[in-house]
C-alpha positions in Angstrom: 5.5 16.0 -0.7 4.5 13.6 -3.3 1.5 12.1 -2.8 -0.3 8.3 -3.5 -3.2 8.5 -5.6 -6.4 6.3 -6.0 -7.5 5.6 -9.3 -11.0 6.5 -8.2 -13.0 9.5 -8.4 -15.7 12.0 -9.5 -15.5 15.9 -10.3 -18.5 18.0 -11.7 -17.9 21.4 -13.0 -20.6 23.9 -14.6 -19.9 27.2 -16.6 -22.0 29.4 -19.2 -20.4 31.7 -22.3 -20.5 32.7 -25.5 -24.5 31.4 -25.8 -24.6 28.1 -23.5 -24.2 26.8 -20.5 -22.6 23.1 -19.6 -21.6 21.3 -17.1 -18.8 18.8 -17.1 -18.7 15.4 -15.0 -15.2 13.0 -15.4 -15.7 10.0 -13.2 -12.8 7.7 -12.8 -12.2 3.7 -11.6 -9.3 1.3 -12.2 -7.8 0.4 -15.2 -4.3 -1.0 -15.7 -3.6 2.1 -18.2 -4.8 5.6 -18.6 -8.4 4.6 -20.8 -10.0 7.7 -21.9 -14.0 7.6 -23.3 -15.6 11.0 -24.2 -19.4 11.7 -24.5 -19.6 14.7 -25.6 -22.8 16.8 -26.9 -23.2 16.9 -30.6 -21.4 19.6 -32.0 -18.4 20.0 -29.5 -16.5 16.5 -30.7 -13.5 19.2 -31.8 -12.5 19.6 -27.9 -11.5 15.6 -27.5 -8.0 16.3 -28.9 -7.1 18.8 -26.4 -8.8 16.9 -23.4 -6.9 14.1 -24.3 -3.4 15.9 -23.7 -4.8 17.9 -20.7 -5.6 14.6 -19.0 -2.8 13.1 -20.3 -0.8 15.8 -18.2 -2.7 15.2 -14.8 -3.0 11.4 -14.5 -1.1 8.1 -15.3 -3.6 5.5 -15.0 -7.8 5.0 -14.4 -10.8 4.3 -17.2 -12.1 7.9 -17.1 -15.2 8.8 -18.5 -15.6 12.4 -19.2 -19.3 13.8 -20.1 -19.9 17.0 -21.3 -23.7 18.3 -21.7 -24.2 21.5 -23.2 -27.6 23.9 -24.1 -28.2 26.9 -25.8 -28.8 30.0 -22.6 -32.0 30.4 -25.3 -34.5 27.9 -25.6 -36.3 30.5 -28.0 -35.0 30.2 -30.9 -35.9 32.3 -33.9 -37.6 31.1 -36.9 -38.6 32.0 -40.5 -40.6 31.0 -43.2 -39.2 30.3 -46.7 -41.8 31.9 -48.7 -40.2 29.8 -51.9 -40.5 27.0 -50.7 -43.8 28.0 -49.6 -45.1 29.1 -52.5 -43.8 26.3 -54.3 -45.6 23.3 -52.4 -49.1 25.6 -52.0 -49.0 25.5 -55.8 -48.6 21.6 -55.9 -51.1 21.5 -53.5 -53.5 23.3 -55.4 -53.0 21.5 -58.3 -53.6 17.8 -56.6 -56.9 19.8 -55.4 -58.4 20.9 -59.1 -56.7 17.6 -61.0 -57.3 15.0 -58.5 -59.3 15.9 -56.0 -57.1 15.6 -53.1 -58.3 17.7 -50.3 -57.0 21.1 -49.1 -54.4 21.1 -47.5 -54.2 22.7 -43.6 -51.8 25.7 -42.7 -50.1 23.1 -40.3 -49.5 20.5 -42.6 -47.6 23.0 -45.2 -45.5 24.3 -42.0 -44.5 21.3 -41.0 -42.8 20.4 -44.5 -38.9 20.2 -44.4 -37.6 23.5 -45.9 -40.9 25.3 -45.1 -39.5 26.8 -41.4 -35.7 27.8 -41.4 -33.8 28.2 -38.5 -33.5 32.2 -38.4 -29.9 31.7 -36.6 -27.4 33.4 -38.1 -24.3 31.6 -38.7 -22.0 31.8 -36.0 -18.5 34.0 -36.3 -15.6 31.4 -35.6 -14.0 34.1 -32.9 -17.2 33.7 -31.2 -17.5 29.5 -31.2 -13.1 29.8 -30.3 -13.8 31.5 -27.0 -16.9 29.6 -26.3 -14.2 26.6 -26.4 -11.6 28.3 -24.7 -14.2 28.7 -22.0 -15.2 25.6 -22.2 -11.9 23.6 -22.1 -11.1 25.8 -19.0 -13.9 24.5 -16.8 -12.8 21.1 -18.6 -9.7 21.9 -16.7 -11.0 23.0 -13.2 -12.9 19.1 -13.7 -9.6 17.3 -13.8 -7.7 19.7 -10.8 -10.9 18.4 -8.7 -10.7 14.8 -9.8 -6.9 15.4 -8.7 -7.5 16.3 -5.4 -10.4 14.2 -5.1 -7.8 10.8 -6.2 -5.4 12.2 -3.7 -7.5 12.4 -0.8 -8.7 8.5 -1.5 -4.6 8.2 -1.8 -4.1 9.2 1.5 -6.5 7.2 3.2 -5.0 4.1 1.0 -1.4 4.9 2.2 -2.6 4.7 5.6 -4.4 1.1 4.9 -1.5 -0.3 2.9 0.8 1.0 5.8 -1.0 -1.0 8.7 -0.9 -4.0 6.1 2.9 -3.8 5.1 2.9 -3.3 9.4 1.5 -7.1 9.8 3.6 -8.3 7.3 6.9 -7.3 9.2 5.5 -8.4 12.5 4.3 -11.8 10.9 8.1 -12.2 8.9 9.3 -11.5 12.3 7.5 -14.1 14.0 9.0 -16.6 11.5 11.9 -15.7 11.8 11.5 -16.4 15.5 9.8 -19.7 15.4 11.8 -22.6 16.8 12.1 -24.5 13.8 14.0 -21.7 11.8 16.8 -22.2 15.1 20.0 -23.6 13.5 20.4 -26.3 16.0 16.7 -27.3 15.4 17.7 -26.9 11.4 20.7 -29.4 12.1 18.7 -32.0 14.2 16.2 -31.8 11.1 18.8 -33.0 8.6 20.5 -35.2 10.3 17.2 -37.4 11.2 16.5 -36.9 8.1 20.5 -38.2 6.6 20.3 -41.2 9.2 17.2 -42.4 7.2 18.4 -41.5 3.6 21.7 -43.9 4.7 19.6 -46.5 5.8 17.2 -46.5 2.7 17.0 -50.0 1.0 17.6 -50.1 -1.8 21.3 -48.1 -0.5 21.1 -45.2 -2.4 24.0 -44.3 -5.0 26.4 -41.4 -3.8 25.5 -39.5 -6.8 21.8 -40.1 -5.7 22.8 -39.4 -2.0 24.4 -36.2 -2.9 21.1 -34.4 -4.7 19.0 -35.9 -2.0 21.1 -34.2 0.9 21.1 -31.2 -1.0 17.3 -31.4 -1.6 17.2 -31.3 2.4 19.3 -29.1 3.3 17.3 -26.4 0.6 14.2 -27.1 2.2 15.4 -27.7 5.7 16.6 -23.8 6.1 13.8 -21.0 5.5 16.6 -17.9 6.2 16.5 -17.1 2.1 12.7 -16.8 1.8 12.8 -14.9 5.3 15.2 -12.4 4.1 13.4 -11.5 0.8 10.3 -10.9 2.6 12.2 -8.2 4.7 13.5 -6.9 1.5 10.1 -6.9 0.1 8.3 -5.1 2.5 11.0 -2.4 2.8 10.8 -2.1 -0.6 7.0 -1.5 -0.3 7.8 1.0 2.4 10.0 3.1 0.3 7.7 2.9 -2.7 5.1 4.7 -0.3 7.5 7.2 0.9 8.5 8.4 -2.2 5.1 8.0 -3.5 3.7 9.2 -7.2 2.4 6.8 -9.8 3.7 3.2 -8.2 0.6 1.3 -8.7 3.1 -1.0 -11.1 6.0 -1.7 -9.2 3.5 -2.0 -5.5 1.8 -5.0 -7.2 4.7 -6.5 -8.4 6.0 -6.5 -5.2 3.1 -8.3 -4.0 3.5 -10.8 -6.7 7.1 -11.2 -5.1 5.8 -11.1 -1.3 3.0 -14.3 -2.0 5.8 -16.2 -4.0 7.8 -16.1 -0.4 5.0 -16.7 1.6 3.7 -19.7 -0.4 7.3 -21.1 -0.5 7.4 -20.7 2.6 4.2 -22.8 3.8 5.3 -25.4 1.1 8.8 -26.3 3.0 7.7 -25.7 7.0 7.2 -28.9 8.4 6.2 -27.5 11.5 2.9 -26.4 12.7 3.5 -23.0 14.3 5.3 -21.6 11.2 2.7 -22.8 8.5 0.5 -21.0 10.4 2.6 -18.1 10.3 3.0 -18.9 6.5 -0.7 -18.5 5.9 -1.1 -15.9 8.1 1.5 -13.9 5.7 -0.7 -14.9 2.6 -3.8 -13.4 4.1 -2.4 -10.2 5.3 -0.2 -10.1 1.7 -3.5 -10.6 -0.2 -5.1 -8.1 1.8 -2.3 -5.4 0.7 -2.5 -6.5 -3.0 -6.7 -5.8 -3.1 -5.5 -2.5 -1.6 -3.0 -2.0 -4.2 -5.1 -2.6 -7.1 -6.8 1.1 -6.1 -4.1 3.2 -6.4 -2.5 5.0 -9.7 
C-alpha cells in the first residue's frame, strides 16, 4: 500500500572504517521542492554528488539538511622532525645571536616553526579512501531508509487528521445542502420578491437592463453549483489519500478550490443558518490546508 508522507523528520546513523568513525544526522521540514544543504567535514565534500541522487531517489519534497561529522579512530597521530629545515633556521638563529645580538632561541620556539614538525602520515592508497567512502555512503544510505520510515509514520498519523477534516467538510456540505433556503420553492419565492421589486423600480428599468438583473438573481439566488463542487472536491481529496504517494501538490490545490466554494458560498447566502454553515466550511477547510502543508 502506498503510503502519505510528512515532510518532517530526523534520522542519525553512526559507523567506523577504513581509519574513522562518523555519524550521519539528515533532518527534514517543509519546503515546496526537494532543497538539499550538505555540511559535510572537511575532506569528504566528494560524497555530495552521490547523496544528491540517493536522496533524490527516496524523497520528492522537504529542505533537508544532511550533516556528516567524521574523526580519525586515532587521535595520536605520528609526527617527525624535518632535520633540514631544522638545521636551516638554527643556523639563522645563530647568526641573529653573534651579529645582532638577538637572544637564543628556545627548543620550543624552533619546533613550533611551520615546516619544522611534519605530519609522519603516510599518504593514503586511493583503494583504501574508496572503501572508506563506500562505507560511508552506505550508512549515508541506512540515514535516509530511517528518515523514510520516520516521514511515513508522521504520514499516517496526518492521513488520519486530514481524514476526520475532509469528514466535517462532507457533513458541513451536507448541512447546506439541507438548509431551507437551498429548497427550490424557497429559491423561487426569493426571486420572485425579488422580480416584483426590480418591475417596480423607478426609474422602470430597460428590458435589456431587466434581463441581466434577473439573471444576476437568479445566479446568486441558487447555491446547487457551489454545493456540488464542494462534493466533488472533497471526494477528490478522499481519493488523493487513498491512493496516496507524493500529493502534497494536487491536496493543496484542492484546498485552494474547496475555500473558493466556501467563500462564494457565504458571499451569496442571504440567510443566517447557511452563512454560518459557510464559515463553518472555511474553518474546518483551513484547518485541512495547515494539515496539508505537512505532507510530501
Amino acid at each position: 500500500m502506498v503510503t502519505v508522507a510528512s515532510m518532517t523528520g530526523f534520522a542519525r546513523t553512526e559507523g567506523h572504517a577504513e581509519g574513522f568513525s562518523w555519524v550521519w544526522e539528515i533532518k527534514s521540514v517543509n519546503s515546496k521542492s526537494l532543497d538539499l544543504r550538505f555540511r559535510l567535514t572537511p575532506g569528504f565534500e566528494g560524497l555530495e554528488v552521490a547523496l544528491r541522487t540517493l536522496l533524490a531517489e527516496q524523497l520528492q519534497r522537504g529542505a533537508l539538511t544532511v550533516s556528516l561529522s567524521a574523526t580519525r579512530a586515532s587521535t595520536a597521530a605520528a609526527v617527525r622532525v624535518n632535520r633540514e629545515a631544522l638545521a636551516l633556521v638554527t643556523a639563522l638563529a645563530a647568526e641573529l645571536v653573534e651579529q645582532h645580538g638577538a637572544a637564543p632561541p628556545r627548543a620550543d620556539g624552533l619546533l613550533a616553526l611551520r615546516g619544522v614538525l611534519e605530519s609522519g602520515e603516510t599518504e593514503e592508497a586511493d583503494e583504501v579512501r574508496e572503501r572508506r567512502h563506500a562505507a560511508l555512503l552506505a550508512s549515508a544510505g541506512e540515514a535516509v531508509e530511517r528518515l523514510v520510515a520516520v516521514r511515513g509514520e508522521e504520514g499516517a498519523r496526518l492521513r488520519a487528521v486530514l481524514a476526520a477534516r475532509l469528514d466535517e467538510i462532507e457533513a458541513l456540505t451536507v448541512a447546506a445542502d439541507a438548509t431551507a433556503t437551498m429548497q427550490p420553492e424557497a429559491i423561487k419565492a426569493r426571486l420572485k420578491m425579488q422580480l416584483v421589486a426590480l418591475l417596480d423600480a423607478t426609474p422602470a428599468l430597460s428590458d435589456d437592463r431587466l434581463a441581466q438583473e434577473v439573471a444576476l438573481l437568479a445566479a446568486k439566488a441558487d447555491l446547487r453549483e457551489e454545493v456540488d463542487r464542494l462534493k466533488a472536491h472533497a471526494t477528490a481529496a478522499r481519493e488523493l489519500l487513498a491512493g496516496g504517494g507524493a500529493i502534497g501538490r494536487r491536496f493543496d490545490f484542492l484546498c485552494q478550490e474547496l475555500n473558493r466554494e466556501a467563500n462564494t458560498l457565504c458571499a451569496k447566502s442571504s440567510d443566517l443558518a447557511l452563512t454560518r454553515v459557510g464559515l463553518g466550511l472555511k474553518a474546518a477547510i483551513e484547518q485541512l490546508r495547515e494539515q496539508v502543508q505537512n505532507i510530501e
